[in-house]
TIKOL-623245 format. One record per residue: residue in one letter; x negated, z negated, y negated of N, C-alpha, C in turn. Coordinates in steps of 0.001 Angstrom, whole numbers, always signed. Atoms other than C-alpha are relative to their C-alpha. Layout:
N
<vexti:a, npx:X, npz:Z, npy:Y, capx:X, capz:Z, capy:Y, cpx:X, cpz:Z, cpy:Y> $
...
END
This chain:
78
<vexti:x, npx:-461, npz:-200, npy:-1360, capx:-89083, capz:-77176, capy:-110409, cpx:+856, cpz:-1202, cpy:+400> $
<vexti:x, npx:-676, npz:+1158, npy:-481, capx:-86176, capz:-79216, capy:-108881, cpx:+68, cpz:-148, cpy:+972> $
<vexti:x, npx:-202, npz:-96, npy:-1421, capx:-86414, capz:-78455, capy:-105474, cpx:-1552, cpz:-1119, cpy:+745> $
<vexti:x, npx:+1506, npz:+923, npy:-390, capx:-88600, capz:-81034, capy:-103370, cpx:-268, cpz:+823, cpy:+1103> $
<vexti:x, npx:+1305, npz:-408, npy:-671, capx:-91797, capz:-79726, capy:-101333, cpx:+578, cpz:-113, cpy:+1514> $
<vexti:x, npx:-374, npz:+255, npy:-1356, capx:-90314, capz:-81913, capy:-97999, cpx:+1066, cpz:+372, cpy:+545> $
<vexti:x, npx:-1285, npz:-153, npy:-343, capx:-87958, capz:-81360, capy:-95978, cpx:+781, cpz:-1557, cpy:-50> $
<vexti:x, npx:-453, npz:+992, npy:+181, capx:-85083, capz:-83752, capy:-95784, cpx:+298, cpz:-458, cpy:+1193> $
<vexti:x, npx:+231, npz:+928, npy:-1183, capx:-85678, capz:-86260, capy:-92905, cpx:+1384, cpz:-1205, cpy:+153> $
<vexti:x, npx:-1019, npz:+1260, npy:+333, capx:-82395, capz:-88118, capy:-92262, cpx:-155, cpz:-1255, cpy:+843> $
<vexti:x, npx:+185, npz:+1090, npy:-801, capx:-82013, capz:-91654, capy:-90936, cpx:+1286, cpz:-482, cpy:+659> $
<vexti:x, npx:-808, npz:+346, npy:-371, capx:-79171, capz:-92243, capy:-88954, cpx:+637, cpz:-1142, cpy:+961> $
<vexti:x, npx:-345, npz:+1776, npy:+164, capx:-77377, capz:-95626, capy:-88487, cpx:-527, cpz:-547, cpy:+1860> $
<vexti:x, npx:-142, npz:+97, npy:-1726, capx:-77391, capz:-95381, capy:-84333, cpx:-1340, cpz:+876, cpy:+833> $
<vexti:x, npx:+1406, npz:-267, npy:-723, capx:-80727, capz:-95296, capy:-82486, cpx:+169, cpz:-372, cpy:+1719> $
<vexti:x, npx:+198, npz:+480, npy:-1460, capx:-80850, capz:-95004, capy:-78756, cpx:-1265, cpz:+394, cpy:+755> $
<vexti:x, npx:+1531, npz:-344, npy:-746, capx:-83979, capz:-95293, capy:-77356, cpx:-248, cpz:+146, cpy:+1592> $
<vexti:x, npx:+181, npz:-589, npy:-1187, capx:-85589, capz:-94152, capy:-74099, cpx:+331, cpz:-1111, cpy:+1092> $
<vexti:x, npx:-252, npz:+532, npy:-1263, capx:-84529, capz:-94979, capy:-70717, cpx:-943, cpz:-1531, cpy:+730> $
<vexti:x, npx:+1107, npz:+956, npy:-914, capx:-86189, capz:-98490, capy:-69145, cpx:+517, cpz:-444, cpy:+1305> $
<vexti:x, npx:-239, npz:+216, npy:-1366, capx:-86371, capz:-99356, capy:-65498, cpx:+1027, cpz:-959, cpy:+492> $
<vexti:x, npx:-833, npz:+1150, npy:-527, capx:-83599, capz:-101288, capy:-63874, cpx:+1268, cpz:-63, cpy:+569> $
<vexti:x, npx:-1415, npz:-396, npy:-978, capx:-80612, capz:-101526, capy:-61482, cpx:+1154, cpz:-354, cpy:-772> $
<vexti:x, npx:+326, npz:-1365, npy:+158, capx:-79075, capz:-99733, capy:-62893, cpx:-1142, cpz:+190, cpy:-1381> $
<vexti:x, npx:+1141, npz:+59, npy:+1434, capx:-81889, capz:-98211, capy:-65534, cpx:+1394, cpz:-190, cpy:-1412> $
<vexti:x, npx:-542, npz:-370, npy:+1283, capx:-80609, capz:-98145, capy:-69209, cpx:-825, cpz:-270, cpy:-1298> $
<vexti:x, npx:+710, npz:-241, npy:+880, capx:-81230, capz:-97835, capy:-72721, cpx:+300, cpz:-1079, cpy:-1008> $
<vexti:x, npx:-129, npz:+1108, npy:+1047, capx:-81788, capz:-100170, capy:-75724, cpx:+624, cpz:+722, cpy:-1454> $
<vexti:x, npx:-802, npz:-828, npy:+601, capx:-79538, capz:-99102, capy:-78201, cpx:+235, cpz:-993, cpy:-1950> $
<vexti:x, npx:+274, npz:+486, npy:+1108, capx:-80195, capz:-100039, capy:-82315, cpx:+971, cpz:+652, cpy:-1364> $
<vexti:x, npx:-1111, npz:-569, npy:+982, capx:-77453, capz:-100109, capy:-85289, cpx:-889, cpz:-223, cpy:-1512> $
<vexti:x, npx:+322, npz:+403, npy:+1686, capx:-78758, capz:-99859, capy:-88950, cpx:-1328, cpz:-1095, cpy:+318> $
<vexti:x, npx:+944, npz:+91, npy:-184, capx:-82256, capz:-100589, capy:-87537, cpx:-168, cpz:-1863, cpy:+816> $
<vexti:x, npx:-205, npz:+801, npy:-156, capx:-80929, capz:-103943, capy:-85674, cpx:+164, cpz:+320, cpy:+1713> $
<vexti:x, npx:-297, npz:+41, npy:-1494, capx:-80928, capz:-104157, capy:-81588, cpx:+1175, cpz:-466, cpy:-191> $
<vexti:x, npx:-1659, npz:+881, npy:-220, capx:-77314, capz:-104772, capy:-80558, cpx:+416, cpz:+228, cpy:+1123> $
<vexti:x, npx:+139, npz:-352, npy:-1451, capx:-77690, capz:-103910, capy:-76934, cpx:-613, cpz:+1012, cpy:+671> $
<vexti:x, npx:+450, npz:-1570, npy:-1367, capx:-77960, capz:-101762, capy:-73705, cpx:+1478, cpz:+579, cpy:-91> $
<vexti:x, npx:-621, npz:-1020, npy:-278, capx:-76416, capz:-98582, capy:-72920, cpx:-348, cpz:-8, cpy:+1507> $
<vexti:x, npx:+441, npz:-433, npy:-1492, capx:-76185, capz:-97609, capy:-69135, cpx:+680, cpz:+1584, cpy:+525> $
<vexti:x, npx:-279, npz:-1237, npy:+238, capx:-74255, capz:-94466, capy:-70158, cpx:+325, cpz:+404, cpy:-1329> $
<vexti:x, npx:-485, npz:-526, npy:+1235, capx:-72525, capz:-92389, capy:-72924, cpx:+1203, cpz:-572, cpy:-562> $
<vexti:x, npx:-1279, npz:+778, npy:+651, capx:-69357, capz:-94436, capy:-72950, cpx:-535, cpz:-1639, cpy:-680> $
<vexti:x, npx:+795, npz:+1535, npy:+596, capx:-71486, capz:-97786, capy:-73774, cpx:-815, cpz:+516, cpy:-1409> $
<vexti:x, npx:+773, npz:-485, npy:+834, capx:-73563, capz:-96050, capy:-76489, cpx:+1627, cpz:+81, cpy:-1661> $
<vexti:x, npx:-1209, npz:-257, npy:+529, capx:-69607, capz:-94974, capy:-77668, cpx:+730, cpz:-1409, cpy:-772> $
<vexti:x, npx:-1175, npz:+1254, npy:+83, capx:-67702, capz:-98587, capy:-77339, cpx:-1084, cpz:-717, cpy:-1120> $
<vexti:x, npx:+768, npz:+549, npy:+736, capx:-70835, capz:-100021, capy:-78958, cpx:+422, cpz:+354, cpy:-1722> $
<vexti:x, npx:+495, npz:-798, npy:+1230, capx:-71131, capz:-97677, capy:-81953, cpx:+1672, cpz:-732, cpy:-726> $
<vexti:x, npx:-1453, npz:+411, npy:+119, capx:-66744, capz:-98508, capy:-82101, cpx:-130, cpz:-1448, cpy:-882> $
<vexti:x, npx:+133, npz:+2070, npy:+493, capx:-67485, capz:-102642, capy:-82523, cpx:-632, cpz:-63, cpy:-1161> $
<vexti:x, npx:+586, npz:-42, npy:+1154, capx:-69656, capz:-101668, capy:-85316, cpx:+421, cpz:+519, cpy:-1085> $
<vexti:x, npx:-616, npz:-874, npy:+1423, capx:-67217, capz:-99448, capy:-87514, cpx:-231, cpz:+1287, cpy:+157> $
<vexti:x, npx:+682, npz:-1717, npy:+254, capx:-68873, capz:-95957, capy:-86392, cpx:+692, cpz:+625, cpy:+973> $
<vexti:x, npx:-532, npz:-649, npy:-635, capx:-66935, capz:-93331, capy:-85456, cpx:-840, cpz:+792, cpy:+232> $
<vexti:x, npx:+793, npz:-1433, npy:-198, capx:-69033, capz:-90675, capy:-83348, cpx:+825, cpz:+1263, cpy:+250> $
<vexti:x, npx:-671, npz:-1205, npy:-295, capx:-67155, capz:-87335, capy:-83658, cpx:-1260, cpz:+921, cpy:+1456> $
<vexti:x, npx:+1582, npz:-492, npy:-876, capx:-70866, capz:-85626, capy:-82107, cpx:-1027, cpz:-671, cpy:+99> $
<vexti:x, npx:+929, npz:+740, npy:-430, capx:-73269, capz:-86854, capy:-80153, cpx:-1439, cpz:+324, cpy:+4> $
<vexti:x, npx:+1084, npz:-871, npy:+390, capx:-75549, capz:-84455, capy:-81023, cpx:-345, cpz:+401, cpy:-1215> $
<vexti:x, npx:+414, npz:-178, npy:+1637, capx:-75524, capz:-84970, capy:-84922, cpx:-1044, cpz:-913, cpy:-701> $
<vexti:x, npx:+1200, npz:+857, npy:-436, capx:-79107, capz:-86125, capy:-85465, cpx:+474, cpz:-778, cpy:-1687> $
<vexti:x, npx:-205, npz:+668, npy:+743, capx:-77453, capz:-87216, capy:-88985, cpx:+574, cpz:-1630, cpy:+397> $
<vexti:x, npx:-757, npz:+1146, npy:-887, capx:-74890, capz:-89974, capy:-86824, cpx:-772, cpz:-618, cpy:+681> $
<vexti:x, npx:+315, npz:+842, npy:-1370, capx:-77064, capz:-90814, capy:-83784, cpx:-1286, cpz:+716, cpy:+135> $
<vexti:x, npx:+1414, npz:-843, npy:-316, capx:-80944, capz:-90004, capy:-82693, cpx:-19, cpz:-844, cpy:+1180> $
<vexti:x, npx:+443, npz:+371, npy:-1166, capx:-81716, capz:-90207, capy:-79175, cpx:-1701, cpz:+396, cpy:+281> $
<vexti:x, npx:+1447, npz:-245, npy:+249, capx:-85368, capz:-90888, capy:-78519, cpx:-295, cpz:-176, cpy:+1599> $
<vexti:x, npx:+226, npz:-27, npy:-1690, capx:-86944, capz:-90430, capy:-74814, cpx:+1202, cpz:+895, cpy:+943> $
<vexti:x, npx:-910, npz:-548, npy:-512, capx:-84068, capz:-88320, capy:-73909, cpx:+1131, cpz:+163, cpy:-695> $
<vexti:x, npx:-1244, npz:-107, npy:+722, capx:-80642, capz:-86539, capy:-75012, cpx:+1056, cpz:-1197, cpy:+438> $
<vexti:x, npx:-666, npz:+475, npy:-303, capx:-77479, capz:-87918, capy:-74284, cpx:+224, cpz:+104, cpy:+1579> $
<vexti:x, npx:-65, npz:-98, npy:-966, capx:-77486, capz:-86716, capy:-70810, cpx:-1133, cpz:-620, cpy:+1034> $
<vexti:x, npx:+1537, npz:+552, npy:-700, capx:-80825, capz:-88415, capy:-69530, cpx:+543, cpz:-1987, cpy:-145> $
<vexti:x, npx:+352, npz:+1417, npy:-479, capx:-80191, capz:-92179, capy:-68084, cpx:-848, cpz:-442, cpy:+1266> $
<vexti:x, npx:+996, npz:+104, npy:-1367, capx:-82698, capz:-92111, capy:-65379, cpx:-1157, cpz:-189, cpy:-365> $
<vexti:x, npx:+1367, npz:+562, npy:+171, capx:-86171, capz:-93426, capy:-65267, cpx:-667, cpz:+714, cpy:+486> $
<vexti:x, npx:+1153, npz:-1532, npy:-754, capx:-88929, capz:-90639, capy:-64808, cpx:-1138, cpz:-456, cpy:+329> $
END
């Protein structure tokens, strides 16, 4: 048999994690498993990813980018 049992779990370079409290809230945002700032929207998550070499075509390609605590549309503190 060549086929493996798991599925295939990808890891992708750009981690933005959940929303934390603060005027304004925003998010902590991790390249190739390294903090390299805040986000306070989708264009900061963008310019960031830019300074690093990564082009995001989609923001919704959990291969490119994983948003954790919320999609791309969630910067608010619940």
């Amino acid at each position: 048999m060549t086929e493996i049992a798991s599925p295939h779990i990808s890891q992708p370079r750009i981690l933005v994690l959940g929303v934390q409290p603060g005027t304004p809230p925003f998010r902590i945002m991790e390249i190739d498993g390294v903090v390299v700032g805040s986000a306070r929207a989708v264009t900061d998550v963008l310019e960031t990813a830019a300074a690093f070499g990564i082009t995001v075509h989609d923001l919704d390609d959990p291969d490119v980018i994983r948003w954790v605590g919320g999609d791309k549309f969630t910067w608010r503190h619940h």
